[in-house]
VEXDREN-2710 file (C-alpha; in Angstrom, 1 decimal):
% VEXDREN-2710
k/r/px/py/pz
1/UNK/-1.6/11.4/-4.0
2/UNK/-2.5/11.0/-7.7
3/UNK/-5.3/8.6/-8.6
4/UNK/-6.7/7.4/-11.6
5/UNK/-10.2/6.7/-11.8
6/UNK/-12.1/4.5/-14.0
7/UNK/-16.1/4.6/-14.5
8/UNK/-17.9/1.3/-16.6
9/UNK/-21.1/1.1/-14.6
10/UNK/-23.5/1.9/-17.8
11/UNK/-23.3/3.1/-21.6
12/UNK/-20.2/6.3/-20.7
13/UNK/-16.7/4.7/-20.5
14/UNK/-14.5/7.4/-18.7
15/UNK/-11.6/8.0/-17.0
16/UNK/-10.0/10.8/-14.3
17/UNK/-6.9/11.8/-12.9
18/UNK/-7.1/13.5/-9.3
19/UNK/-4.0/15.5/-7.5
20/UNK/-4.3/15.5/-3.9
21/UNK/-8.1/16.5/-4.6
22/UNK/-7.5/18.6/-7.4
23/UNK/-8.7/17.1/-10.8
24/UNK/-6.4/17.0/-13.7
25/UNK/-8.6/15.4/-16.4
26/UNK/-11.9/13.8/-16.8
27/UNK/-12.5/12.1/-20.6
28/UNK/-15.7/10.6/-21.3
29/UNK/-17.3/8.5/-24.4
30/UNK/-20.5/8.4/-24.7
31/UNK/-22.3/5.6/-26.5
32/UNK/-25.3/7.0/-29.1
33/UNK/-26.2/2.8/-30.1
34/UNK/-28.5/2.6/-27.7
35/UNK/-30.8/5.6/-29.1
36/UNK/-31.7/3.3/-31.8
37/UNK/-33.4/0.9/-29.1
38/UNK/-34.9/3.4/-26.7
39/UNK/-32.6/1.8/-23.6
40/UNK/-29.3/0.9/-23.0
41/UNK/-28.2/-2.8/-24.6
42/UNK/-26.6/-4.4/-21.9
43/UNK/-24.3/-6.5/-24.2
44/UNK/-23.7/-3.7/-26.7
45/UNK/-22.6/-1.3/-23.9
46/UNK/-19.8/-3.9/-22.4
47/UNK/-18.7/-4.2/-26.6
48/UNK/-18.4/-0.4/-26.7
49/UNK/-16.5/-0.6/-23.1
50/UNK/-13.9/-2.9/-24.8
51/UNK/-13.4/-0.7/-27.4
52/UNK/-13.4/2.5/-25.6
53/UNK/-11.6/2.1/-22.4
54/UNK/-8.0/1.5/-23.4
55/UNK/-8.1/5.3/-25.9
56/UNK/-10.2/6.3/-22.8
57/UNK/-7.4/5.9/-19.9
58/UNK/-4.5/6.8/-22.1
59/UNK/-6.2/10.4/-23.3
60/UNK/-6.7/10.7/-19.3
61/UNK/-3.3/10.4/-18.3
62/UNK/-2.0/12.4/-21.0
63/UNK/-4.4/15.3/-20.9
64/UNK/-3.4/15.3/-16.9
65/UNK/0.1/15.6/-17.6
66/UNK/1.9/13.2/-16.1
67/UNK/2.8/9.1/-16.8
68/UNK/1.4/6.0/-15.8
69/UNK/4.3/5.6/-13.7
70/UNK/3.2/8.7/-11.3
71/UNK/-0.2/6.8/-10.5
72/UNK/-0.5/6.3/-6.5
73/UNK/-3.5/4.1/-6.9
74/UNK/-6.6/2.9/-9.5
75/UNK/-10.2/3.7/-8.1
76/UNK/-13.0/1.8/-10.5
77/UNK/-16.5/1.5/-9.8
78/UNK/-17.1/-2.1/-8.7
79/UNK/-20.8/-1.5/-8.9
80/UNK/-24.0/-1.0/-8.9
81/UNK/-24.1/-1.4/-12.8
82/UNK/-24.4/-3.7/-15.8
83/UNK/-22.5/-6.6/-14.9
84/UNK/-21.0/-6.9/-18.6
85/UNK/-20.1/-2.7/-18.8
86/UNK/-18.3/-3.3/-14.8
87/UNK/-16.3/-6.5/-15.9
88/UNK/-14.2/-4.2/-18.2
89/UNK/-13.9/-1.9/-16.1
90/UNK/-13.0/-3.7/-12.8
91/UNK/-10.8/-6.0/-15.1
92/UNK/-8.9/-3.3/-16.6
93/UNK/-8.1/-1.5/-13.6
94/UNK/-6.8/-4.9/-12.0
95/UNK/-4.3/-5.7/-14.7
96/UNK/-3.0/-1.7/-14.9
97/UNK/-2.7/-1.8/-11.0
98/UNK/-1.1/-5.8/-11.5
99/UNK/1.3/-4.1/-14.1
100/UNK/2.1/-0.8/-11.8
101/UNK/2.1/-2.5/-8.7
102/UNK/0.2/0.3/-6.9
103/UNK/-2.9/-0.1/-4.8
104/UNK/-6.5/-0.7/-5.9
105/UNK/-9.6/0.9/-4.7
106/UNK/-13.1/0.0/-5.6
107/UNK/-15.9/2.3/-5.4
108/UNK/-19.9/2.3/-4.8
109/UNK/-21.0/3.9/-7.8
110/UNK/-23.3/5.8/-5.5
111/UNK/-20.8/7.1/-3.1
112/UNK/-19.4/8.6/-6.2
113/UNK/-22.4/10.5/-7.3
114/UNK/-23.2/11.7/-3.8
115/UNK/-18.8/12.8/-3.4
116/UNK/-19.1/14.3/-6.9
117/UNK/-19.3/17.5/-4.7
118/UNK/-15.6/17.1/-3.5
119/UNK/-14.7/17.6/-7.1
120/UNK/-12.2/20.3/-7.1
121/UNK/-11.6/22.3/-10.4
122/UNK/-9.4/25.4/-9.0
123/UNK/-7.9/25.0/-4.9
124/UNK/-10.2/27.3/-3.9
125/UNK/-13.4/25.6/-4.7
126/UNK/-15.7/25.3/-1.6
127/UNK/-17.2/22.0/-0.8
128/UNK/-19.9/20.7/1.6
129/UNK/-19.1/20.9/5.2
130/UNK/-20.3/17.3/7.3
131/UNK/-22.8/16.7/8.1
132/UNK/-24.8/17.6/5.0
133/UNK/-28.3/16.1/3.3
134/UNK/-27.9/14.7/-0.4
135/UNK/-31.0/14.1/-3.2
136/UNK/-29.8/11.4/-5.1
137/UNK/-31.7/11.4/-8.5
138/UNK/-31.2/9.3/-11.5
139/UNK/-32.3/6.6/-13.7
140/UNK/-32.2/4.0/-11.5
141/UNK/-32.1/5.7/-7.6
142/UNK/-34.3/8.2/-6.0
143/UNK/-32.5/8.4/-2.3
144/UNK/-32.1/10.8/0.3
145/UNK/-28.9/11.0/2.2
146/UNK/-27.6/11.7/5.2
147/UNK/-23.9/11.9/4.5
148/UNK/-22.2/11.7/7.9
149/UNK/-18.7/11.6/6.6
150/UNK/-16.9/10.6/3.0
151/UNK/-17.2/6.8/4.5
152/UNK/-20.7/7.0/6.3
153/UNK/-23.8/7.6/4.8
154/UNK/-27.7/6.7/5.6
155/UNK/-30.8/6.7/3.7
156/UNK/-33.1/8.3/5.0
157/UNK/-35.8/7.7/2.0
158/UNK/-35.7/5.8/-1.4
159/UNK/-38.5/4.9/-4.1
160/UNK/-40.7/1.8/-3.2
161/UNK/-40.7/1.5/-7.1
162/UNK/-39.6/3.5/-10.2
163/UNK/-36.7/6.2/-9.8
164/UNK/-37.4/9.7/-11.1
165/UNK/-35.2/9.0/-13.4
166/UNK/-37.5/5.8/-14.9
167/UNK/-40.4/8.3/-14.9
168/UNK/-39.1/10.6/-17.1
169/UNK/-37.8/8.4/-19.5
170/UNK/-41.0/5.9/-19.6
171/UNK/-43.4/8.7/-19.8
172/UNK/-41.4/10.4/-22.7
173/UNK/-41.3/7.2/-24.6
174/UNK/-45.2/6.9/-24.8
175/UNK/-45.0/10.5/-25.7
176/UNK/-42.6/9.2/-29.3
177/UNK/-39.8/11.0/-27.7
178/UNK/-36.2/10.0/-28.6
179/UNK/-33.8/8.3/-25.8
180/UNK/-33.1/9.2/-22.9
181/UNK/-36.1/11.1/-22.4
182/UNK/-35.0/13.0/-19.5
183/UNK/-33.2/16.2/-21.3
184/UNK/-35.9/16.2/-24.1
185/UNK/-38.5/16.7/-21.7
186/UNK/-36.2/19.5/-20.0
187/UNK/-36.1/21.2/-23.0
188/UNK/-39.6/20.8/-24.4
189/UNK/-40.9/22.0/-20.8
190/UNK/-39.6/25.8/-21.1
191/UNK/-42.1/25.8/-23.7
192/UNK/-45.0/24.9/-21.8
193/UNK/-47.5/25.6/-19.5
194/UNK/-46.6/23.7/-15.8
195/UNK/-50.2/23.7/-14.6
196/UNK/-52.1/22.8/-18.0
197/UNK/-52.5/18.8/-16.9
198/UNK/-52.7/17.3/-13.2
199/UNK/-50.9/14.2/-12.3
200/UNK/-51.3/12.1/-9.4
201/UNK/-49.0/12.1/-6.5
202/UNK/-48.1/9.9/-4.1
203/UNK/-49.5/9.5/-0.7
204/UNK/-46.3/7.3/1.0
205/UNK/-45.6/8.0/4.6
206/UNK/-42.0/9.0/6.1
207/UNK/-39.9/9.9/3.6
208/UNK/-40.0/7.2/0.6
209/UNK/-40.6/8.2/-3.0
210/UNK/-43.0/6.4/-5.5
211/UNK/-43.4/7.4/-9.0
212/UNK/-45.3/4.6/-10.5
213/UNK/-48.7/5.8/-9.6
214/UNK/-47.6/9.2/-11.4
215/UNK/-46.8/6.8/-14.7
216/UNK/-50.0/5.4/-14.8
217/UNK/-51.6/8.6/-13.9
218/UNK/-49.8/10.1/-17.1
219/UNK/-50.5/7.1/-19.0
220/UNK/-54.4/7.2/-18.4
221/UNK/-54.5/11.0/-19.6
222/UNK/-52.7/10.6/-22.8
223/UNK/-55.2/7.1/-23.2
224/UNK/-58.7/9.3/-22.6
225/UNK/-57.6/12.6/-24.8
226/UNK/-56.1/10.6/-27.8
227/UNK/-59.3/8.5/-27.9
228/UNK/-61.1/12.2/-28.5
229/UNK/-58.5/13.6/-30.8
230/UNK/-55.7/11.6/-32.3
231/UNK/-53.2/14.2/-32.9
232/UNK/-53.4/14.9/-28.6
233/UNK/-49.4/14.2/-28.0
234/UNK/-48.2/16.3/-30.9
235/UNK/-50.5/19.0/-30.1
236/UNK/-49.6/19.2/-26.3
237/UNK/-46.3/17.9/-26.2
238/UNK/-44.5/21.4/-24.4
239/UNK/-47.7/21.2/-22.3
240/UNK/-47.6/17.4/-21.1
241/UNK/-43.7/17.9/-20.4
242/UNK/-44.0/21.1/-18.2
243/UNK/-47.0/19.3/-16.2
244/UNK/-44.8/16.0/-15.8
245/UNK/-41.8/18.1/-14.9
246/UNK/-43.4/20.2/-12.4
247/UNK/-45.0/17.1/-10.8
248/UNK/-41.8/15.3/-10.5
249/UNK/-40.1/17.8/-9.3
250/UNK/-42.5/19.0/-6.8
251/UNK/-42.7/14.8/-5.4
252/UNK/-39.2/15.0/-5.2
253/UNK/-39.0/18.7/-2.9
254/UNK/-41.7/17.3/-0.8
255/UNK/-40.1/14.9/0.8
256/UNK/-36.6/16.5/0.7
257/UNK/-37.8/19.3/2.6
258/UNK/-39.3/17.1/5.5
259/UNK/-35.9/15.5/5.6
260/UNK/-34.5/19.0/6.1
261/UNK/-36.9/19.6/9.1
262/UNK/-36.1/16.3/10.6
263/UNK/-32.5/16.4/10.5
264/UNK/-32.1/20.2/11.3
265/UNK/-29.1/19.9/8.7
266/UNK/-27.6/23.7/6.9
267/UNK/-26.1/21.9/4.1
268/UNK/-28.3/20.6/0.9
269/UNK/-26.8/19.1/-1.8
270/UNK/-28.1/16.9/-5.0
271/UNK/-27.0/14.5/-7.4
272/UNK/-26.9/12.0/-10.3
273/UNK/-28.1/12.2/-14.0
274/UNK/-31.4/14.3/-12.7
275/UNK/-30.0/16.7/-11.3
276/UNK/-29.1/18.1/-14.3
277/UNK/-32.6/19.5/-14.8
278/UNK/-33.4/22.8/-14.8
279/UNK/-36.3/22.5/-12.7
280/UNK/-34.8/20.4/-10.6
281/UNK/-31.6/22.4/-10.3
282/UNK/-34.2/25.9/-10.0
283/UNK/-35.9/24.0/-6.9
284/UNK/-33.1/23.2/-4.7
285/UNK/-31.8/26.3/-5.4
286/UNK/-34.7/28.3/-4.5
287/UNK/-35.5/26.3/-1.3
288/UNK/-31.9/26.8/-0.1
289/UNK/-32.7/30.1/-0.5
290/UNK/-35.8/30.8/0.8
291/UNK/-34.5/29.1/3.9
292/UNK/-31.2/29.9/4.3
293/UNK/-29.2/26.8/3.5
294/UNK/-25.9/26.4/1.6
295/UNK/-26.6/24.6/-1.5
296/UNK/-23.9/22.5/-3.8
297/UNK/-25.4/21.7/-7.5
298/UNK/-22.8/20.2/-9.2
299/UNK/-21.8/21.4/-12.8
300/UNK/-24.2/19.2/-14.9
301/UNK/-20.7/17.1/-16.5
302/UNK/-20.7/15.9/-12.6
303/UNK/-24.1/14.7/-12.8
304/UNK/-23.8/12.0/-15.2
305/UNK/-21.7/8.7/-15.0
306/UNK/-18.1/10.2/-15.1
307/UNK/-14.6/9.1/-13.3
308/UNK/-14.0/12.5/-11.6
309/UNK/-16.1/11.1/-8.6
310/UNK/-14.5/8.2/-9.1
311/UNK/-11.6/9.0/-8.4
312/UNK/-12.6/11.5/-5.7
313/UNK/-14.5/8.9/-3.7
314/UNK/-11.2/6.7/-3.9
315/UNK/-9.3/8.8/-2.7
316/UNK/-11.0/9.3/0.1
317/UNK/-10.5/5.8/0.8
318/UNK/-7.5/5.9/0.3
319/UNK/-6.5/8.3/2.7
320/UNK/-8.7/6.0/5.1
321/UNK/-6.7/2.8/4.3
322/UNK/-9.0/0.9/2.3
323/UNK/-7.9/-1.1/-0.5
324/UNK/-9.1/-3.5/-2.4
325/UNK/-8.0/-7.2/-2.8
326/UNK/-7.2/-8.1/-6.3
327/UNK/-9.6/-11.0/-6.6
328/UNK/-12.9/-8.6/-5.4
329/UNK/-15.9/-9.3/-8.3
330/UNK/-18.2/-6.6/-9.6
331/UNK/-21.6/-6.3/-8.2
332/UNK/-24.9/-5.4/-9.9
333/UNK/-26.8/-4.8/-7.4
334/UNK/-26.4/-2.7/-4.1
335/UNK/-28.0/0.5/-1.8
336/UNK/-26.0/2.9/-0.5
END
């Protein structure tokens, strides 16, 4: 089974080829326009898409070594997304599919995060064993999941609010710090001192994640020292980071280790764009650790928006039957 996967939920236009499992090739191109505007441009990114995608899909194939006419099936991310960046996408995989005739499958952009894990790079590569707990982290999601099977998942927790994600990147922007603020802040951190500043955390019962008060908490520090000394930011930039790092980090543990207790799992895992920070990365590590869990941090190129999981997550459902009907629109919106 060789399917070709195709990823258009944001600002990264990429493409995979998986073998039975095994990948084959995973291109990505990245968009830097948006650093100019502190966010991603909504009608930029789906220009950029056009652009890309075509170059994208054809490098795929060819740096997996086979031909178009090998494909079995198409996977594309239907959505969440930008509804402009998934219309490429989901329209480009429905005319190669139209002009193949092989099957479609679309995929929850969050289901691939969370299968990311089932990304093969060598036929010996362990993956997670069901039933297993998941940390989704990124710009946009904060969720923890129960993943049952490759086709049944349930949250256990989610943010009432801003994503982790969000917090990083808002907080870094008041701070002057270039887009996306997430790495920068990563980096800047190893310089400082974790316990110079104290944020607020959250006090939300079960297992639900907020980050705003931590926002304004962080807002309302920088507010009272610059109004004492000016140059406050510049002066304590290593500092602030390694304090909003560490308080992020230890909001996100928190409630991922209740989760643990309650559902008496032996598997962890994490995903999306932050877990590709260190601390975050160190954490899980160290709790799986301490406590005797198997652990599965993806490679940080897994982290990101990419087709690999993509492809991986379709061809799960593929193996289960499910296709999708040529006429399916992308959606913007959706939960796991």
């Amino acid at each position: 089974m060789i399917i070709l996967g195709i990823e258009s939920s944001c600002d990264d236009t990429s493409a995979a080829v998986v073998r039975d499992g095994l990948l084959l090739s995973n291109v990505i191109a990245s968009q830097r326009v948006h650093e100019a505007y502190g966010g991603v441009v909504p009608e930029l990114a789906s220009r950029a898409h056009q652009q890309n995608i075509v170059p994208v899909v054809h490098e795929a194939i060819r740096q997996a070594g086979i031909d178009k006419g090998d494909l079995s099936a198409i996977a594309f991310t239907r959505g969440p997304g930008l509804p402009g960046s998934l219309h490429v996408g989901c329209s480009f995989a429905k005319g190669l599919a139209l002009a193949l005739d092989i099957p479609l499958v679309d995929v929850n952009h969050l289901h691939g995060h969370v299968l990311a894990h089932f990304i093969r790079e060598t036929a010996d590569q362990l993956v997670p064993t069901f039933p297993f707990l998941c940390l989704l982290v990124s710009g946009g999601n904060s969720q923890i999941i129960l993943v049952k099977s490759p086709r049944e998942m349930e949250i256990l927790g989610r943010t009432i609010d801003d994503a982790a994600g969000e917090a990083f990147d808002k907080c870094a922007k008041v701070m002057g710090l270039p887009y996306p603020g997430g790495p920068v802040i990563d980096r800047l951190a190893a310089e400082g001192n974790a316990n110079r500043f104290k944020f607020s955390k959250p006090r939300i019962p079960g297992l639900d994640y907020s980050f705003s008060g931590l926002k304004t908490s962080f807002l309302y520090t920088l507010r009272d020292n610059i109004k004492l000394n000016p140059d406050f930011i510049e002066q304590n930039k290593a500092n602030l980071a390694a304090s909003l790092q560490k308080t992020i980090v230890d909001i996100l543990m928190d409630k991922f280790a209740k989760a643990v207790k309650q559902t008496g799992v032996s598997t962890i895992a994490i995903a999306g764009g932050v877990s590709a920070n260190s601390a975050v990365r160190a954490a899980v590590a160290d709790y799986a650790r301490r406590h005797r869990l198997s652990a599965f941090i993806p490679k940080p190129v897994f982290t990101t928006d990419n087709a690999a999981m993509v492809a991986i997550a379709g061809m799960f459902k593929c193996q289960a039957g499910e296709y999708c009907d040529i006429t399916a629109p992308p959606f913007s919106r959706v939960t796991v």
